[in-house]
C-alpha positions in Angstrom: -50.1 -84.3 -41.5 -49.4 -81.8 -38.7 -47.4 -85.2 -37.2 -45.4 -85.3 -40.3 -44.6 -81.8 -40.0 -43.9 -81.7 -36.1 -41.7 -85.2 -36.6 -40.1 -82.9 -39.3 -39.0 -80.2 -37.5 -37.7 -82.4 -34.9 -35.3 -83.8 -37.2 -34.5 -81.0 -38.7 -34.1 -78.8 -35.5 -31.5 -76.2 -35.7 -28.1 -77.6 -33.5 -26.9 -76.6 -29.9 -24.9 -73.4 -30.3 -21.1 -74.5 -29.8 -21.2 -77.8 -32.3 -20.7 -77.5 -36.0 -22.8 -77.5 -39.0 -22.6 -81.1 -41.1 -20.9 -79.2 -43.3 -18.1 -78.0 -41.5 -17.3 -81.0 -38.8 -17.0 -83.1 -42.6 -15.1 -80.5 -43.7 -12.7 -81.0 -40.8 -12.4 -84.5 -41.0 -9.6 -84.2 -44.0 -7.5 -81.9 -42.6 -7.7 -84.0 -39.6 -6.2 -86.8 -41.7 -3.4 -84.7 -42.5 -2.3 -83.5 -39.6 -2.1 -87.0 -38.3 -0.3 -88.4 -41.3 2.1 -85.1 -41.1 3.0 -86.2 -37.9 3.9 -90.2 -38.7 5.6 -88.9 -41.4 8.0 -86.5 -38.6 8.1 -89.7 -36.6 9.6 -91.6 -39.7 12.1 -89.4 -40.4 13.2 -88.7 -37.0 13.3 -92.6 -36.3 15.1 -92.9 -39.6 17.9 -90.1 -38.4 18.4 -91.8 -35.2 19.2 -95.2 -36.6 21.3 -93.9 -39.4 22.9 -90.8 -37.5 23.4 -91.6 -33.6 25.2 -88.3 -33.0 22.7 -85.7 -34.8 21.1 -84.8 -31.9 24.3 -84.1 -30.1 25.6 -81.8 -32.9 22.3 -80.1 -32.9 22.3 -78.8 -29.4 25.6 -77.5 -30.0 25.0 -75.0 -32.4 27.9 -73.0 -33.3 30.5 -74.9 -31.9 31.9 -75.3 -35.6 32.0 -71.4 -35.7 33.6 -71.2 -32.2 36.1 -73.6 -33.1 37.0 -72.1 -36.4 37.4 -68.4 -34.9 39.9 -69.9 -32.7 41.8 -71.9 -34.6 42.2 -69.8 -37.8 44.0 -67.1 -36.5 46.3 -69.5 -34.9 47.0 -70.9 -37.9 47.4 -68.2 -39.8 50.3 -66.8 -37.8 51.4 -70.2 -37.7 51.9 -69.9 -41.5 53.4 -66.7 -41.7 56.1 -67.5 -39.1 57.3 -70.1 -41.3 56.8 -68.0 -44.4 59.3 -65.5 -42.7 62.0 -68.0 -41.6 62.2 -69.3 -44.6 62.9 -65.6 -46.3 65.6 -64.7 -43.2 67.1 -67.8 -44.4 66.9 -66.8 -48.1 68.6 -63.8 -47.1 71.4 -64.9 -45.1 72.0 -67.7 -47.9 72.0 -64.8 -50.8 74.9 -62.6 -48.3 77.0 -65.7 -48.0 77.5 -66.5 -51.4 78.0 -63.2 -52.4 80.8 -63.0 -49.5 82.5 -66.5 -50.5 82.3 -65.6 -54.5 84.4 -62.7 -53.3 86.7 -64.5 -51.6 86.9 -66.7 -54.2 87.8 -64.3 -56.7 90.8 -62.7 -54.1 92.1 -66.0 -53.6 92.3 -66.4 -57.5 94.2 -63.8 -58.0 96.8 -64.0 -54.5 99.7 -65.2 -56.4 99.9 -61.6 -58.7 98.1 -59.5 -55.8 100.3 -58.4 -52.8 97.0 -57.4 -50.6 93.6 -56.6 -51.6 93.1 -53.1 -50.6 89.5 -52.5 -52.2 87.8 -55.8 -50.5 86.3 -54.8 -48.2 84.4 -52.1 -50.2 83.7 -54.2 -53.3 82.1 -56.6 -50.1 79.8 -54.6 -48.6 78.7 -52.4 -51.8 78.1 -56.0 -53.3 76.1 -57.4 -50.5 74.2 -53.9 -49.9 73.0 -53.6 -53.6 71.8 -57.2 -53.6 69.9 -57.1 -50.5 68.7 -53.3 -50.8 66.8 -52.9 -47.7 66.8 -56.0 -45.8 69.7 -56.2 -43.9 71.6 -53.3 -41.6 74.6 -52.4 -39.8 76.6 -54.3 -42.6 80.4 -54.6 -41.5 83.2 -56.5 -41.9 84.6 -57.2 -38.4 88.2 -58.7 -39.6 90.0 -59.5 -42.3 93.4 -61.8 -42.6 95.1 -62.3 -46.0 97.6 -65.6 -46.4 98.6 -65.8 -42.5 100.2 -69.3 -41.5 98.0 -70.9 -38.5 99.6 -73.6 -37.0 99.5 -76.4 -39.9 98.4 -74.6 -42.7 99.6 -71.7 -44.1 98.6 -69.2 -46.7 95.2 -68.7 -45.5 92.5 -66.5 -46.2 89.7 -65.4 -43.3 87.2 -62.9 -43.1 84.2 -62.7 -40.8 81.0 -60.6 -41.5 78.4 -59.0 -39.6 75.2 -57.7 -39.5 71.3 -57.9 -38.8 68.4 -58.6 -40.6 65.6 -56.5 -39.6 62.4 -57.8 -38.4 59.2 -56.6 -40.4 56.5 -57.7 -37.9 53.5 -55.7 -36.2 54.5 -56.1 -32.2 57.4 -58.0 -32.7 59.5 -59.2 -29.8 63.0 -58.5 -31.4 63.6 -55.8 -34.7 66.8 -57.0 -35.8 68.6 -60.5 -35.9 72.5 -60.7 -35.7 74.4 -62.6 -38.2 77.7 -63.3 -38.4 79.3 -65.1 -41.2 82.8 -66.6 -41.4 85.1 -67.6 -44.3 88.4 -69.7 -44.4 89.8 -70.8 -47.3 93.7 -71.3 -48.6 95.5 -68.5 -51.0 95.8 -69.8 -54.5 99.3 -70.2 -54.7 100.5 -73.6 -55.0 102.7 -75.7 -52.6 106.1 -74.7 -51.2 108.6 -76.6 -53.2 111.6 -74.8 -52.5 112.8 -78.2 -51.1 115.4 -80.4 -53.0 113.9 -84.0 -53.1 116.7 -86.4 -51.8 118.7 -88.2 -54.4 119.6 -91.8 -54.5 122.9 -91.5 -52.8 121.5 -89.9 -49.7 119.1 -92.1 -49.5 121.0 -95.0 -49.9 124.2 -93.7 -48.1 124.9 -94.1 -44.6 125.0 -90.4 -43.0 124.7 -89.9 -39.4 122.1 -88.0 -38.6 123.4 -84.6 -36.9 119.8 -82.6 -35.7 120.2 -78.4 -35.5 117.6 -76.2 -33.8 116.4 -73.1 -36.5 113.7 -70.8 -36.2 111.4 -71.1 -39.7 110.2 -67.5 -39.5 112.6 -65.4 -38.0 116.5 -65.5 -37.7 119.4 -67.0 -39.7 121.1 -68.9 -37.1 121.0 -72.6 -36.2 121.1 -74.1 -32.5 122.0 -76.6 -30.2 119.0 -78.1 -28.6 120.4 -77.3 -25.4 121.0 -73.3 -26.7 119.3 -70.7 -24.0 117.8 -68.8 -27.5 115.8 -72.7 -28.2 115.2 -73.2 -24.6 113.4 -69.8 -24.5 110.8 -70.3 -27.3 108.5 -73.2 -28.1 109.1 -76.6 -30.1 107.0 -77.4 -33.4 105.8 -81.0 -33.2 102.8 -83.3 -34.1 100.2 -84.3 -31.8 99.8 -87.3 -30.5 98.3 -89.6 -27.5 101.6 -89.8 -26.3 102.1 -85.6 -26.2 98.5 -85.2 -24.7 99.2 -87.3 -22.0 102.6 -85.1 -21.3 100.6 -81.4 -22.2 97.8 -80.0 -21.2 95.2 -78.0 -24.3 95.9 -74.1 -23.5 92.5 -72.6 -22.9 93.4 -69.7 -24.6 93.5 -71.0 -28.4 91.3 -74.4 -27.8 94.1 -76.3 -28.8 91.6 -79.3 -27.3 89.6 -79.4 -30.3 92.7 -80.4 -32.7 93.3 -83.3 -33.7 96.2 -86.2 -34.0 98.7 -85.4 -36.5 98.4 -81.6 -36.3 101.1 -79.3 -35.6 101.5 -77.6 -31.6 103.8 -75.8 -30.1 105.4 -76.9 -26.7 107.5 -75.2 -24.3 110.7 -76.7 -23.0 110.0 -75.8 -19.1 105.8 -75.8 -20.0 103.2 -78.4 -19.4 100.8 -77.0 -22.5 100.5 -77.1 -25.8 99.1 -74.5 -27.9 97.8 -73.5 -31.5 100.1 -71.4 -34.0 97.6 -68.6 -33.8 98.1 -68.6 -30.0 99.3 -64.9 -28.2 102.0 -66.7 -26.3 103.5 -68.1 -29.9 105.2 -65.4 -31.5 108.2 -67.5 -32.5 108.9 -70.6 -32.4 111.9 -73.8 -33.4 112.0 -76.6 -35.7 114.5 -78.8 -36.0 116.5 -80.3 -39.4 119.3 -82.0 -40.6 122.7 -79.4 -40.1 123.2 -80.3 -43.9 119.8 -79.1 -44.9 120.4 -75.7 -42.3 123.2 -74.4 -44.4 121.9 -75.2 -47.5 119.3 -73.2 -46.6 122.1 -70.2 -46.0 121.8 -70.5 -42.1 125.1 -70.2 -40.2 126.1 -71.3 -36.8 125.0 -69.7 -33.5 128.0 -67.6 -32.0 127.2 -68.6 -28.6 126.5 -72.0 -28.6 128.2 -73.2 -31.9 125.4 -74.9 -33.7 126.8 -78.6 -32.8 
């Protein structure tokens, strides 16, 4: 019996300090188990993430680069945006001052057959344009103003040319006003010159010879030889051509280059240019006509050279 009880203690002797009850190591056994099925479970899902999504690892070392890149790029875009925004209302503006300035116009070349000048345009203008664009634009002027001149070709014109800036409402910015300047031509509306008889049917079919006299159109009540030292003095009115451009030179002066064939120049007798009838140097010039059309017209011969 003592055996039993000796062979019973011996199994039942009290553990090494260090190890763990029964109880305890099977306690640990399960959370063992987790921890390991925990971690298969991370392997699985970061095996899964780098067969479906190649590049996640890359765009998780680079944390805030989306930030980074956002800061920069907003701001730029932002300005970006209001730049535009503000051309567009610069345009707005100078679109709003030309139509008021050509609806003016309009309204003075209505009316130039019953009105000898204007004289209140140029105020009705610029109180127009101001009360429109209250605060936008400055320095609002009208630089100058023609009514029904003759250049060249045409006659009974019309031209004015505006200016003024459009101030600039940004923090910093480089410039704070814009010049403008605006320019209007347009033809008086008072109907063509027909103070020409048409031919009749025996001039035209009569056999006149042709007898050419030198007048001038603007000034003087006289007609001319060709050959008269009052002709020789002042320029000749006649069409461009190849032909004339390869004689003339363009005068630099009016940019007579930019015309084109068919319009009217002036040429010198003893000159090799041709100019514009809104030249300086062309303050008068000739034309010539038939002698019967001269004194039908009430001009008389010249007393020094006789006419013919």
């Amino acid at each position: 019996m003592n055996r039993d009880i000796e062979k019973t203690n011996k199994v039942a002797a009290p553990l090494p300090l260090g190890d763990s009850s029964p109880s305890s190591a099977a306690a640990s056994r399960p959370e063992r188990h987790r921890n390991d099925s925990g971690d298969a479970l991370n392997t699985l899902i970061l095996s899964h993430r780098e067969q479906h999504f190649p590049y996640d690892k890359k765009l998780l070392s680079k944390k805030g680069s989306f930030t980074i890149e956002a800061a920069i790029f907003l701001p730029i875009f932002l300005i970006a945006v209001l730049t535009v925004s503000y051309l567009v209302k610069l345009i707005a503006i100078q679109e709003n001052v030309f139509h008021s300035l050509s609806d003016e116009i309009r309204n003075v070349a209505a009316e130039a057959e019953v009105l000898p000048y204007p004289l209140f345009f140029e105020q009705d203008v610029l109180k127009r344009i101001e009360e429109e664009n209250r605060g936008e634009i400055k320095n609002l002027r009208v630089s100058s103003f023609f009514y029904r001149i003759d250049q060249g070709s045409y006659s009974e014109q019309i031209k004015v040319n505006l200016k003024y800036d459009i101030g600039v409402r940004l923090p910093k910015a480089v410039i704070n006003l814009i010049p403008v300047s605006d320019t209007i031509i347009c033809r008086a509306f008072v109907g063509a010159d027909n103070s020409k008889k048409p031919m009749s049917i025996e001039d035209i079919e009569g056999d006149k010879t042709s007898c050419l006299v030198w007048i001038f159109p603007k000034s003087g009540t006289k007609y001319h030889k060709e050959s008269c030292t009052y002709v020789s003095s002042y320029p000749k009115e006649m069409p461009l051509n190849e032909s004339l451009r390869r004689k003339f030179d363009p005068c630099k002066l009016c940019g007579a280059k930019n015309l084109s064939n068919g319009s009217l120049v002036y040429c010198f007798q003893y000159g090799d240019v041709y100019h514009q009838g809104s030249c300086s140097t062309v303050d008068k010039y000739v034309i010539s006509i038939e002698k019967d059309e001269a004194e039908s017209r009430g001009y008389t011969p010249c007393s020094k050279c006789g006419g013919t």
